[in-house]
N, C-alpha and C positions, 0 to 999 in steps of 0.2 A: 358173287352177288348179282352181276349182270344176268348169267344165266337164268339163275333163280328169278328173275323178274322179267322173261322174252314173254310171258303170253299177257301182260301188263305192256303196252307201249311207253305210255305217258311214264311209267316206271323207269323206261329203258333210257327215254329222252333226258329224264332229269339226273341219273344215274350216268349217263354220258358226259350229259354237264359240268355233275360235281365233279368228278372224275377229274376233267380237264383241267378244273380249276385247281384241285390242290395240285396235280402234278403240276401246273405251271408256278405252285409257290414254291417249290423242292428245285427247281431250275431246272426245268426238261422242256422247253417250248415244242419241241418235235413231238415227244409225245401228247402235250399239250394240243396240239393241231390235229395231229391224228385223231384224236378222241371230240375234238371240238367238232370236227368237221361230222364225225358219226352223229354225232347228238342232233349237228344243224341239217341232214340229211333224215334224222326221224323224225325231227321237230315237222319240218318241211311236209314230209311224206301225210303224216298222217293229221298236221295241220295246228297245231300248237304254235301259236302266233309270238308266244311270250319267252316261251324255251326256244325256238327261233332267235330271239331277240338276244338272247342272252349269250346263246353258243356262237352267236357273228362277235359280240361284244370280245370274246375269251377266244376265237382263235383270230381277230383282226390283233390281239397285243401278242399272239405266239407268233404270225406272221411278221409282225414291228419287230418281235428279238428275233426273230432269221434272218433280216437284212432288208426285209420289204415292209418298208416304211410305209408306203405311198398306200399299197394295197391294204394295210394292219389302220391304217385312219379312214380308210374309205367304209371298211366294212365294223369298224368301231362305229361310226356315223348311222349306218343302217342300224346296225343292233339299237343306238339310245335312240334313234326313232322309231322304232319300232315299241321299246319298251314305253315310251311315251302314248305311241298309238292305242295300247293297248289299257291303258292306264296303271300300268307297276312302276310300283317307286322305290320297292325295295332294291339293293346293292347299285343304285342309278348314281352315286355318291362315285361309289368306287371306279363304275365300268367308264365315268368322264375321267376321272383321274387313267385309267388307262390311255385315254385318248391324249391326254396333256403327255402323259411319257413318250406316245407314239408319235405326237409332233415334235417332242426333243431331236427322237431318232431320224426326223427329217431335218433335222438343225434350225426349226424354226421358234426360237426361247420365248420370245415375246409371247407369240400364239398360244404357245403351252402353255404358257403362265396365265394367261387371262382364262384357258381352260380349267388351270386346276382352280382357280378361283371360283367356275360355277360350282366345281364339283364341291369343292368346300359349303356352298349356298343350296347345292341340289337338294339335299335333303338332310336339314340342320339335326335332326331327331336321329338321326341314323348315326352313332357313332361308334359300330364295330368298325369300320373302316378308316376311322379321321386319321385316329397315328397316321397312317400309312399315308393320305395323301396329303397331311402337314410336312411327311417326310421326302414325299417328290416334290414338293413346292419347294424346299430348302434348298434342295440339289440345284433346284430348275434356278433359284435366289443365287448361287454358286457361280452358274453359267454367264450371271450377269454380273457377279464382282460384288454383290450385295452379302456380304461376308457377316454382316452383324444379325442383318436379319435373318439368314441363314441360320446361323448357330442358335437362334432365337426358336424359329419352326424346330430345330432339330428337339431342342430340348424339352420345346411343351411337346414336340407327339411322346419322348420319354417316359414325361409326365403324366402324359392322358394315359395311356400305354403301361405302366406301373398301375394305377388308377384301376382299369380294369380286367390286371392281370392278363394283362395279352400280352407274353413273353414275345414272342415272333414280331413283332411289332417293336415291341424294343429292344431286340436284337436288330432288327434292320438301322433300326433310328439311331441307336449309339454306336452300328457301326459307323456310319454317316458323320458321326457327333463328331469321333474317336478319330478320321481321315481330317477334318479340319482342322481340332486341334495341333494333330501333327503336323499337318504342311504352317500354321502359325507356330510354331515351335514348342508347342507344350506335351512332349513327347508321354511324359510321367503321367501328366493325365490323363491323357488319349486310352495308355493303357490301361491304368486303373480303375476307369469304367469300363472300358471294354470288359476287360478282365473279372468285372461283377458277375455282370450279366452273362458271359461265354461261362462261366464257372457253374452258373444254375441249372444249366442241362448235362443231363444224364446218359440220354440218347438222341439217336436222330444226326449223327455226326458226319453222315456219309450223304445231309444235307448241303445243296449250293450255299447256303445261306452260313451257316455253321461251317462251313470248309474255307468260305473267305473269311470269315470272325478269325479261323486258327492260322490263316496266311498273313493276314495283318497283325495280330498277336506277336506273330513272328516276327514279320518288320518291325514293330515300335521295339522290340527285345533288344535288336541287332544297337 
């Protein structure tokens, strides 16, 4: 596909991008960086302000899952400024929620949380994204011992995430769901939902996502 699109720039840049992104939902941040970095290296080059903006966004959270925190927030920070510079408002929802995850990986909870709360406000209209970052705020709700409210985010992103048929979204969220109730002792239903939801795919099993659904599957069994 890349190839078929080198005498197209702007083709290549955005092609880099998406790239990036879905490999970093399958759990590959390496190759995630790699590609992100291409993207912000064409963007740059030939001056795409906005695909710029985006590929700092997607490889400052692949740089946060390698262990560089500090550098994965700094360049998360350039990317939404930049997207704001420019005036795109589209996925500006999500790329803050990256940044609230990238300040967890600096152990800063408070900070994150008030991040994911822009993100939640950044752009009310935009809700491919909300599961997912109702489901980092739960986590992030976790780190603080807010365990009701937790279980609360966990289950409306379920909900929203059901709603609009966004499977991946509610595979992440009832894994999420599925760990609380176990560590609160409610083993049987941990897996039960779990168990819904990991049942309704077909493929895609050699996914991060889907490999830890079937390792914890395994625990709540035991």
């Amino acid at each position: 596909m890349i190839a078929a699109a080198k005498r197209d720039e702007t083709a290549v840049a955005v092609i880099q991008m998406e790239v990036s992104s879905e490999v970093r939902w399958v759990g590959f941040p390496a190759e995630a960086e790699t590609l992100a970095t291409r993207g912000l290296e064409l963007a740059q080059q030939h001056q795409f302000p906005f695909l710029a903006a985006y590929s700092r966004c997607i490889l400052g959270r692949a740089r946060a899952q390698l262990g560089l925190a500090d550098e994965g927030v700094a360049l998360i920070r350039q990317g939404l400024a930049g997207l704001l510079q420019t005036g795109v408002r589209s996925r500006i929802s999500n790329y803050t929620a990256y940044l609230a995850e990238a300040q967890e990986r600096r152990g800063v909870i408070a900070e994150a949380l008030e991040t994911v709360e822009h993100a939640l406000q950044a752009n009310p209209d935009e809700l491919a994204y909300r599961p997912e970052i109702l489901r980092v705020r739960g986590e992030l709700r976790l780190k603080q011992l807010q365990t009701k409210l937790a279980e609360a985010d966990f289950r409306e992103a379920i909900a929203l995430a059901q709603k609009m048929s966004a499977k991946a979204w509610e595979l992440r969220a009832t894994s999420s769901l599925a760990r609380l109730l176990a560590k609160k002792g409610r083993r049987d239903e941990a897996r039960t939902v779990l168990g819904e939801i990991y049942d309704w795919f077909t493929e895609g099993f050699d996914t991060a996502d889907l490999k830890d659904t079937k390792t914890l599957l395994d625990e709540l069994a035991t």
